[in-house]
C-alpha positions as CSV (number, residue, x, y, z in Angstrom):
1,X,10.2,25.5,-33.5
2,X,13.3,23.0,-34.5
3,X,15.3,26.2,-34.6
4,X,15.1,27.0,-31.3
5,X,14.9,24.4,-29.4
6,X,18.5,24.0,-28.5
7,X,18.0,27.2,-27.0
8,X,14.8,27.1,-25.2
9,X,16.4,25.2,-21.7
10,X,19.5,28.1,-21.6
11,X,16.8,30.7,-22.0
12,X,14.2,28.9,-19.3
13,X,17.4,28.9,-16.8
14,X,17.5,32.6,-17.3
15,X,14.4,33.3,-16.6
16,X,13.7,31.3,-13.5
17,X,17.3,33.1,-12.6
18,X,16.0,37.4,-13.0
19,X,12.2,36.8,-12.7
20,X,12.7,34.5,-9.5
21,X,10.1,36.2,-7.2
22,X,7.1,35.6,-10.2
23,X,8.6,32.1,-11.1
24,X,8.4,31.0,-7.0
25,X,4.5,31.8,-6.7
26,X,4.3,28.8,-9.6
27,X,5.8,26.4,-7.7
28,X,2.5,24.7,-7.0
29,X,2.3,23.6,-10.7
30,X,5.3,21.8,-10.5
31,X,3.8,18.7,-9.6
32,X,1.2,18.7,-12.4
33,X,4.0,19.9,-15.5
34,X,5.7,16.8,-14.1
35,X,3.2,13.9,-13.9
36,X,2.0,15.8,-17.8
37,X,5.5,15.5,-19.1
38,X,6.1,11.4,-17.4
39,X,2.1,10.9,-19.2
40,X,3.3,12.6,-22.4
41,X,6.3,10.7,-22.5
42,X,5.3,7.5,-21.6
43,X,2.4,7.4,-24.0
44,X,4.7,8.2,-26.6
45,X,6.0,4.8,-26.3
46,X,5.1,0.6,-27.1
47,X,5.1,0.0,-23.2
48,X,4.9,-3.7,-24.1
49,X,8.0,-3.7,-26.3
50,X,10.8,-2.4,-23.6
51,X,12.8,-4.5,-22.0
52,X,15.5,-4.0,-19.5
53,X,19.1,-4.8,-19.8
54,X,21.8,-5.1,-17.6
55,X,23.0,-1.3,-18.0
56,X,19.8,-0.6,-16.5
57,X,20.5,-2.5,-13.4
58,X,23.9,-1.2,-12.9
59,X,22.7,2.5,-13.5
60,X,19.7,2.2,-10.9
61,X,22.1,0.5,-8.5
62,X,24.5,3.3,-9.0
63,X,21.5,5.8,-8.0
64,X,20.3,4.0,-5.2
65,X,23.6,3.1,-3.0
66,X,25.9,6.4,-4.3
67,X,23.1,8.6,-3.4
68,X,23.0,7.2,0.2
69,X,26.2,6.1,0.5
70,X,28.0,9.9,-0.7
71,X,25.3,10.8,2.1
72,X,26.6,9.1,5.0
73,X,30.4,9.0,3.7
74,X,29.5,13.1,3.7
75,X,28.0,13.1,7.5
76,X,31.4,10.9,8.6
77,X,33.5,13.6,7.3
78,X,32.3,16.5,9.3
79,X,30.1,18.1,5.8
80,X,27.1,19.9,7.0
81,X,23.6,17.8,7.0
82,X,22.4,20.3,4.0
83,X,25.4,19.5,1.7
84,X,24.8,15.4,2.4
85,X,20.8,16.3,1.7
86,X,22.1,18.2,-1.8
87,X,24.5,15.2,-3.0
88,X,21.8,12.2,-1.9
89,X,18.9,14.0,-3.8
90,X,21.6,15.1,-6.8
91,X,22.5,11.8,-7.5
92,X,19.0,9.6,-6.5
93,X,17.3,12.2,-9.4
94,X,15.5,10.4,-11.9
95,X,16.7,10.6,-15.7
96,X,15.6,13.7,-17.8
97,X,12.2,12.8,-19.8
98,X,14.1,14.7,-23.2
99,X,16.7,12.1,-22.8
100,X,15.2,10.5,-25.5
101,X,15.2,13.9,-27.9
102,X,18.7,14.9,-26.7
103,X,20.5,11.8,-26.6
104,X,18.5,11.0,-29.9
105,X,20.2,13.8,-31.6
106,X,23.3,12.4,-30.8
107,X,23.0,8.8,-32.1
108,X,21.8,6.9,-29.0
109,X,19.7,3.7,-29.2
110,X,15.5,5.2,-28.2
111,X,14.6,2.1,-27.3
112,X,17.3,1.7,-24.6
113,X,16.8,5.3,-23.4
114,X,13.2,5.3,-22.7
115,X,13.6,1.9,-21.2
116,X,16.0,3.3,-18.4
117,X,13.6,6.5,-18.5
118,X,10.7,4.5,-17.4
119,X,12.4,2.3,-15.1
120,X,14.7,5.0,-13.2
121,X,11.6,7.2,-12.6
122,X,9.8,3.8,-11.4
123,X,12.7,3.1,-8.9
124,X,12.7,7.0,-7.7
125,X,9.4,6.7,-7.1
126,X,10.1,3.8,-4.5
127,X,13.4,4.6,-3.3
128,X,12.7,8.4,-2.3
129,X,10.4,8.0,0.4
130,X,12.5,5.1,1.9
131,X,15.3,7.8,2.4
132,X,13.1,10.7,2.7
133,X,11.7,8.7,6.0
134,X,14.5,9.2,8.1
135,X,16.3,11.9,6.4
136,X,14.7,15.1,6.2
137,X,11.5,17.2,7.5
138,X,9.6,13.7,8.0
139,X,12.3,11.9,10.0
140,X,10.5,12.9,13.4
141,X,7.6,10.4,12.4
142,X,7.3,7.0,12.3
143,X,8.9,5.1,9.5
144,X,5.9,3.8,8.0
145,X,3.3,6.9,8.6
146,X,6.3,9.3,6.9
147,X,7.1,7.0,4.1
148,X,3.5,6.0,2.8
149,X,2.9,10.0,2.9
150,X,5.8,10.6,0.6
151,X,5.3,7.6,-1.1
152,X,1.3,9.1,-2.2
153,X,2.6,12.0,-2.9
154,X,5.8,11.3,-5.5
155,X,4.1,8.1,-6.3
156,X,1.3,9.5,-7.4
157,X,3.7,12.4,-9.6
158,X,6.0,9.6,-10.6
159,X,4.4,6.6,-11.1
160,X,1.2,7.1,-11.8
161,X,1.7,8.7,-15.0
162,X,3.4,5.0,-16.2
163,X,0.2,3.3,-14.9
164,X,-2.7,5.8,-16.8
165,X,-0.6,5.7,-20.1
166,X,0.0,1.6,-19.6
167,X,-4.1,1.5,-19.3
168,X,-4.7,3.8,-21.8
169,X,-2.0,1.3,-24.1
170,X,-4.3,-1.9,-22.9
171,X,-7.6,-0.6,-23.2
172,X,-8.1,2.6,-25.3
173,X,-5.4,2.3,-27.9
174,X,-6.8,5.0,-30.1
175,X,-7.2,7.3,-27.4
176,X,-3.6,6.8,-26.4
177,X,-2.5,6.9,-30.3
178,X,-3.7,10.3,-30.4
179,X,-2.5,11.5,-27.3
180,X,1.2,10.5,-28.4
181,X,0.6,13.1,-31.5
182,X,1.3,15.4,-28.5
183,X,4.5,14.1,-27.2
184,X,6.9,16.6,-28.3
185,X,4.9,19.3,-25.7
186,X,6.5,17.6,-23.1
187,X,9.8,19.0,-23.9
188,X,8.4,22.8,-23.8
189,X,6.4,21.3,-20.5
190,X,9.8,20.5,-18.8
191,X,11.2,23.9,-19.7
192,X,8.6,25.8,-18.0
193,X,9.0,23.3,-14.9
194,X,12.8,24.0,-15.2
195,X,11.9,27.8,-15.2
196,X,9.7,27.4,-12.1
197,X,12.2,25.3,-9.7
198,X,14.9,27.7,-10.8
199,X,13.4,30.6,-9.9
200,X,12.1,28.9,-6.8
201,X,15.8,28.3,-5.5
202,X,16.6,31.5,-6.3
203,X,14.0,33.2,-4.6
204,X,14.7,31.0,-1.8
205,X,18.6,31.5,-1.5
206,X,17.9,35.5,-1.6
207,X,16.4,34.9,1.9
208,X,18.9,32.4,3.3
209,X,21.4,34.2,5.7
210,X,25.1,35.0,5.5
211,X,26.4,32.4,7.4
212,X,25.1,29.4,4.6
213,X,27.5,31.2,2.3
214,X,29.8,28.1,3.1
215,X,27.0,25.6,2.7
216,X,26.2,27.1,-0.3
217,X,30.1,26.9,-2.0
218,X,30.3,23.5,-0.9
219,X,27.0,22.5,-3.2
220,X,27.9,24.1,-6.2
221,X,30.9,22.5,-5.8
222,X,30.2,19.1,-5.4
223,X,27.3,19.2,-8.0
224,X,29.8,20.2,-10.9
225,X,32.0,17.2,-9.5
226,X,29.0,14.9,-9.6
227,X,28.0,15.6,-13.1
228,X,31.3,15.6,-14.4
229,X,31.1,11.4,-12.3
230,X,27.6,10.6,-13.3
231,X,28.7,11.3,-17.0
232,X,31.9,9.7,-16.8
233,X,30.5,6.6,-15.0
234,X,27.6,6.5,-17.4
235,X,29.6,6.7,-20.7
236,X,32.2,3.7,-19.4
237,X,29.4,1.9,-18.8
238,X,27.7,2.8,-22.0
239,X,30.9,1.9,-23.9
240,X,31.2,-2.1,-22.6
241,X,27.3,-2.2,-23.3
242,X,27.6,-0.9,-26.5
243,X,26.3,2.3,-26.2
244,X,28.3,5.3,-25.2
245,X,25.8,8.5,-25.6
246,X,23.0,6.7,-24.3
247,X,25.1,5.1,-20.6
248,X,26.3,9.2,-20.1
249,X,23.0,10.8,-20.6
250,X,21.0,7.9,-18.4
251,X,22.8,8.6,-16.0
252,X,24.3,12.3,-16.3
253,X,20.9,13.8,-17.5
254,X,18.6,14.7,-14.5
255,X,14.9,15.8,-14.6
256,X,16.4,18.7,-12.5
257,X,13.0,19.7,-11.9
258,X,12.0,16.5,-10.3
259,X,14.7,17.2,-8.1
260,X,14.4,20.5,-7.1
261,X,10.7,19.9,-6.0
262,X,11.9,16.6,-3.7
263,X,14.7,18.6,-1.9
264,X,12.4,21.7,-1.5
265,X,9.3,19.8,-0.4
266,X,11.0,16.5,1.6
267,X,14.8,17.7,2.7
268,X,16.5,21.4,3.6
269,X,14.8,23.4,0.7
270,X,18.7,24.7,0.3
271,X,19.8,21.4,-1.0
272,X,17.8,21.9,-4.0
273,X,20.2,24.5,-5.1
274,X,22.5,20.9,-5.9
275,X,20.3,20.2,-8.7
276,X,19.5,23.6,-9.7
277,X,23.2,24.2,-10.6
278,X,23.0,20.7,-12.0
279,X,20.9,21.7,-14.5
280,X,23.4,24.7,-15.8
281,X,25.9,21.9,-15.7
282,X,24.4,19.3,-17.9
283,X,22.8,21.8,-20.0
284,X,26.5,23.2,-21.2
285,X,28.0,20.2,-21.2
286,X,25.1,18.9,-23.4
287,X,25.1,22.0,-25.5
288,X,28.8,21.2,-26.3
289,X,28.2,17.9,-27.2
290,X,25.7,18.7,-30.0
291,X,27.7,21.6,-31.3
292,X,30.6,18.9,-31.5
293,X,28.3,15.9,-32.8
294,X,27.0,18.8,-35.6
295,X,30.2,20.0,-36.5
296,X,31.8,16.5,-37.2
């Protein structure tokens, strides 16, 4: 299985991409491969033993005002509300769960990643339906009605796989001790959910009309420029905490998934083709860097 893992996320990409219309019906899963693979993941780890650092705090508040601020700085120049919905949820999408395997094989510090893992899902979990409120198909309700509605709803697909998995740590440690034999399905979990959202914006941008052609240029445009930032940004941060790989893939690595499933559920579901093309993004840019990493 070692052997083709580097190959299984290019091939899941694919076949959300040709088998779109089969891969759309799924969608419904979506929200239960995700809450398995945060579980899976979380359960993996000493939940006790993490503790934050101040790379975390800069790389959550990166999320939290560029997502918003890109979105407004977006509406002031005349962009279309769609393309300041793709760039808000693009950037404000939590870190990858196989962070930890990817940016493993590359020499980063696990303890640091799975730190930032937990916490940046965490702070998604909160943040999202604060902007989701008044941006998006809930902005016509009241503040508080629209935000505890999302907040149930990705709470409970975020966060409450950290809570079971801290419990299961607390109170039924053998229980949780064998459940984290099982970790390493959470990477072939993610896959499928990547294969599912894929094929779900696909299926969705074969019925959107001619005229979001422009729309549609615009996103794929600025999601390459964001990924080529969020690396960037991460990395230099990485570098003056000590830790290049791990600051880039925190904060360029994005549970694509997680955020094709916000913008198709809570904003214009067209604005989740920003992190579908993410995805291919990070995924070559990733590829390259292992290819590199092996061959030196």
């Amino acid at each position: 299985m070692k052997k083709i893992r580097p190959y299984i996320l290019p091939i899941a990409i694919i076949f959300g991409l040709f088998f779109h219309k089969y891969c759309a019906v799924l969608k419904v899963v979506v929200p239960y491969l995700v809450f398995c693979i945060l579980f899976l993941n979380f359960v993996a780890v000493k939940l006790k033993n993490l503790r934050m650092c101040f790379m975390d705090i800069y790389l959550i508040m990166f999320q939290i005002t560029v997502s918003i601020g890109m979105y407004f700085i977006l509406k002031l120049l005349g962009f279309d509300e769609i393309v300041a919905q793709s760039v808000l949820v693009g950037v404000l999408c939590p870190v990858a769960a196989s962070v930890v395997v990817i940016a493993g094989m590359l020499g980063a510090n696990k303890e640091t990643l799975t730190t930032y893992a937990i916490m940046g899902n965490l702070m998604v979990a909160v943040v999202a339906p604060i902007y989701f409120s008044f941006i998006g198909v809930h902005q016509d309700m009241p503040f508080w009605t629209s935000f505890l509605i999302i907040l149930k709803k990705i709470g409970g697909v975020i966060a409450l796989p950290f809570f079971v998995a801290w419990i299961l740590e607390q109170c039924f440690k053998k229980e949780s001790d064998r459940i984290a034999k099982f970790s390493g399905l959470s990477f072939y979990l993610w896959a499928m959910a990547l294969c599912i959202t894929i094929g779900q914006t696909i299926d969705f941008l074969m019925l959107s009309k001619k005229d979001d052609l422009d729309i549609i240029l615009w996103i794929a445009v600025f999601s390459l420029i964001f990924c080529v930032i969020q690396f960037g940004v991460g990395r230099k941060l990485g570098k003056h905490y000590g830790d290049v790989v791990a600051g880039g893939q925190l904060l360029g690595q994005k549970n694509t998934a997680i955020g094709i499933w916000m913008a198709a559920t809570y904003l214009n579901p067209l604005a989740s083709l920003f992190p579908a093309l993410y995805s291919v993004w990070q995924n070559v840019f990733n590829s390259w860097q292992l290819w590199r990493y092996k061959k030196s």
